[in-house]
C-alpha positions as CSV (number, residue, x, y, z in Angstrom):
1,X,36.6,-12.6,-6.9
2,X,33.4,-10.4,-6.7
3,X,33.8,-7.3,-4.8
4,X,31.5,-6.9,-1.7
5,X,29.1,-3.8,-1.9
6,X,29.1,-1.3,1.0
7,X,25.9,-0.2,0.0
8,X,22.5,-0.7,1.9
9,X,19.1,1.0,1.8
10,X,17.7,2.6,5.0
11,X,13.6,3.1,5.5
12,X,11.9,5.8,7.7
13,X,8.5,4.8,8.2
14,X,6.5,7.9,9.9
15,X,3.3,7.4,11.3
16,X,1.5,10.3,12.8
17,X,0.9,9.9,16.5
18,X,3.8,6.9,16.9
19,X,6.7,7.1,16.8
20,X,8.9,6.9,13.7
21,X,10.4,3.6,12.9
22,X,13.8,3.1,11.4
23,X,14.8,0.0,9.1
24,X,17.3,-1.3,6.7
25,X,18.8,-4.3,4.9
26,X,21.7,-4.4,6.2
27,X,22.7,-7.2,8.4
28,X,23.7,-5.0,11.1
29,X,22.6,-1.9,13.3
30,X,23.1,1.4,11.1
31,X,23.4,4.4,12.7
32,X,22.8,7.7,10.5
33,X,21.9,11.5,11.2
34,X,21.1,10.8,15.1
35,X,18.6,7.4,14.4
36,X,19.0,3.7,14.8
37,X,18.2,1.4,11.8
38,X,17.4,-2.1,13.2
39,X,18.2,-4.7,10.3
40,X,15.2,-6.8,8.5
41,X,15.0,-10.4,8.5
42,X,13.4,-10.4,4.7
43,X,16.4,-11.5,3.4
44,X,17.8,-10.8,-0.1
45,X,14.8,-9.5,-2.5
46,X,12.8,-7.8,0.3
47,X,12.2,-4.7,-2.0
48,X,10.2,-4.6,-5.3
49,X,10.4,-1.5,-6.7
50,X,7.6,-0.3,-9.6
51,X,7.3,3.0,-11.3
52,X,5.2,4.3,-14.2
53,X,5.6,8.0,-16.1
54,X,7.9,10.0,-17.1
55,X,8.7,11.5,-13.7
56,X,10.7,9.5,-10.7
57,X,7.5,10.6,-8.6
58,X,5.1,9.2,-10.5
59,X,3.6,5.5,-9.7
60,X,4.3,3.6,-6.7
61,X,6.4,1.6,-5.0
62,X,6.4,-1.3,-3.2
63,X,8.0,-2.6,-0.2
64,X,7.6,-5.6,2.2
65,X,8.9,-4.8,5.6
66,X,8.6,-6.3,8.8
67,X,7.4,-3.4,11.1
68,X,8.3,-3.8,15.1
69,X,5.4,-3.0,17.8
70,X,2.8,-2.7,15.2
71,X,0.4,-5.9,15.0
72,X,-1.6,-6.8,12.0
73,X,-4.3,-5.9,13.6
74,X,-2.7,-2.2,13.9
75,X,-1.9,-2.3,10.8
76,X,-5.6,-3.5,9.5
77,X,-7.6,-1.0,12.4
78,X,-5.4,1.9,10.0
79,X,-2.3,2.2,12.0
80,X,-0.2,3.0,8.3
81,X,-3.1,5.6,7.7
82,X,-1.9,9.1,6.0
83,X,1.8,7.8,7.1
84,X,4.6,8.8,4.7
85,X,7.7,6.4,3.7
86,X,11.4,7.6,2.9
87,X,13.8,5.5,1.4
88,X,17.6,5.9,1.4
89,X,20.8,4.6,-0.6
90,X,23.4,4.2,1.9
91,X,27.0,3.7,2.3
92,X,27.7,1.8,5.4
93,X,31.9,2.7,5.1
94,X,32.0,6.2,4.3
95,X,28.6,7.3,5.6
96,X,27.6,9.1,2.1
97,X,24.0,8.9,2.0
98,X,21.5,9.6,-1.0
99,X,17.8,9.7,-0.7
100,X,16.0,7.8,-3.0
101,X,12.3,8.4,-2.8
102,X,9.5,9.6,0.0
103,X,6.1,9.7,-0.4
104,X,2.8,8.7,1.5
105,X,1.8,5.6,1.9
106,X,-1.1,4.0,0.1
107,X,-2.8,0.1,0.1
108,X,-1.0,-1.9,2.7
109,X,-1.2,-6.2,2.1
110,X,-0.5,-9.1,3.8
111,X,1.7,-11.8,3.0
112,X,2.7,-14.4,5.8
113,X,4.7,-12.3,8.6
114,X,5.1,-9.8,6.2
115,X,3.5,-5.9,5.1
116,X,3.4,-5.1,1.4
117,X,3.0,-1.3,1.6
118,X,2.1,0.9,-1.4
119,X,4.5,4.0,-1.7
120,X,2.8,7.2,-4.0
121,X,4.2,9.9,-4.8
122,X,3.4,13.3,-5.0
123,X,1.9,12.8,-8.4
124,X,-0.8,10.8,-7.3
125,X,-2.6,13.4,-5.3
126,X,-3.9,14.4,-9.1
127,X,-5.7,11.1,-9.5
128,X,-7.6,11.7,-5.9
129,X,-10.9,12.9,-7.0
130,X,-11.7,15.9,-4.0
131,X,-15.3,17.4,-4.0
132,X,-18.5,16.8,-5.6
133,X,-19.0,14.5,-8.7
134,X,-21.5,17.2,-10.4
135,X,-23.7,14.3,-12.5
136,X,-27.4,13.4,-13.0
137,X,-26.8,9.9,-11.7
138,X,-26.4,10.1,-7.9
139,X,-23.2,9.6,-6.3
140,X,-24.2,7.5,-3.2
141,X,-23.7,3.8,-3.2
142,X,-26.7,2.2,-2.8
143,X,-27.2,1.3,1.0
144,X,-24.7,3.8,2.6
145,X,-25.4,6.6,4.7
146,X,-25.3,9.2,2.3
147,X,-28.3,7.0,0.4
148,X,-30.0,6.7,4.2
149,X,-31.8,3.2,2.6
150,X,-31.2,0.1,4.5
151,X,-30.0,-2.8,2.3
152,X,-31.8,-5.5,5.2
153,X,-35.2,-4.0,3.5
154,X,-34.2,-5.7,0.4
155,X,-33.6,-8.8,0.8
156,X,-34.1,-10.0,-3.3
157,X,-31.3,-8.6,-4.4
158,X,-32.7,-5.0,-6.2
159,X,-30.3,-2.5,-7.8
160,X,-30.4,0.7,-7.9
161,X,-30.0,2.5,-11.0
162,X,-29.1,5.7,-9.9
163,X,-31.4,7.8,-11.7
164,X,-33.7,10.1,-9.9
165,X,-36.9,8.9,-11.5
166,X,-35.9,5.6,-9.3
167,X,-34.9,7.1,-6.3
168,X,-38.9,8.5,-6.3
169,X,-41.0,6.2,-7.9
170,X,-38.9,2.9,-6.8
171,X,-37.5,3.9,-3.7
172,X,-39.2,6.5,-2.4
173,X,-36.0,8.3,-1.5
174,X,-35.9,11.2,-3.8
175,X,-35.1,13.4,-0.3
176,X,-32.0,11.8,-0.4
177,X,-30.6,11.8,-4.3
178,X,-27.1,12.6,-4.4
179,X,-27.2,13.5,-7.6
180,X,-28.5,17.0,-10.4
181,X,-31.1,15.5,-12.1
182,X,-32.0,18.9,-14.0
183,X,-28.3,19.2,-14.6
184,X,-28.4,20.2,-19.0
185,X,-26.2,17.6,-20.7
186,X,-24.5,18.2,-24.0
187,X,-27.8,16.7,-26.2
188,X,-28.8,20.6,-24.7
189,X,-25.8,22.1,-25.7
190,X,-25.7,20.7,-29.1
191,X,-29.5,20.7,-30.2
192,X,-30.8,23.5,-32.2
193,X,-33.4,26.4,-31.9
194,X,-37.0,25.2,-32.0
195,X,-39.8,27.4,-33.4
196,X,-42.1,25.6,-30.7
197,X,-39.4,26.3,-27.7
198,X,-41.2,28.7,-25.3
199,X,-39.2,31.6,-24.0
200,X,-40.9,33.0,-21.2
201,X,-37.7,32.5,-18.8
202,X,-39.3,29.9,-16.5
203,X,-37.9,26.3,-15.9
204,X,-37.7,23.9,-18.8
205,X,-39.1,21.5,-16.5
206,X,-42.0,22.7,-15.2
């Protein structure tokens, strides 16, 4: 005879300006530290758990959950947006309770009834790129406001290079390149002194 597990795992899903809302897999009401965890109706296998690194932190984590008050369309208009997730290991006999992982979370999918939510750790706020993107190519996507060009205006399907000699000569929207076109590159950095170089301190692209 198998012996029967008193363990169960218990979610916290906060959600700035909502209300938190309290899960788990068990088949009953939990109660723990003040909160009521309503039971999911995933069944067996609701939780897929994948991680990458060295470090617990690292990666993500997925979970399907079936999330009470909020719609999909919530959930699509951003409802889950800078929202953090907190999964615990818990004992439903003696109480003891061990968290397992909390971090924020990240893409949210769809499949049937059911959320797929993306849970990243701390370590992935080092692969968020934050600031400028200091380049000769410019860093608007062709069409969006930061480019200020309407895609409507061209209909034939032209693509935009990047490059700032486009952006005048092509587009006509040099006033808005996103990018350093004068920016020295390493073929600078690396080539050597010319005797026909002219030193007078003034721009090298004059």
């Amino acid at each position: 005879m198998s012996d029967v597990t008193t363990l169960c795992h218990l979610w916290v899903v906060d959600i700035p300006t909502r209300t938190p809302i309290y899960l788990t897999d068990h088949d009953d009401i939990i109660y723990y530290d003040g909160q009521t965890y309503h039971p999911q109706n995933s069944g067996e296998g609701a939780v897929t758990e994948t991680r990458s690194g060295l470090a617990i932190d690292s990666g993500g984590v997925s979970t399907r959950l079936t999330l009470p008050n909020l719609s999909a369309q919530d959930i699509r208009g951003g409802a889950l947006d800078g929202g953090q997730l907190t999964q615990y290991r818990h004992d439903w006999r003696s109480g003891e309770t061990v968290l397992l992982f909390k971090g924020r979370i990240g893409e949210v999918s769809f499949s049937g009834d059911e959320i797929s939510i993306e849970w990243l750790g701390q370590s992935s706020l080092l692969d968020r790129s934050t600031g400028r993107v200091f380049s000769r190519q410019c860093d608007a996507s062709f069409g969006d406001a930061k480019c200020g060009l309407s895609l409507s205006d061209f209909p034939d399907g032209t693509v935009c290079p990047r490059s700032f000699q486009a952006c005048h000569d092509q587009f006509s929207n040099s006033v808005n390149f996103r990018g350093f076109p004068y920016l020295l590159g390493d073929d600078v950095l690396q080539a050597g002194v010319s005797d026909s170089d002219i030193r007078d301190r003034s721009s090298r692209y004059r």
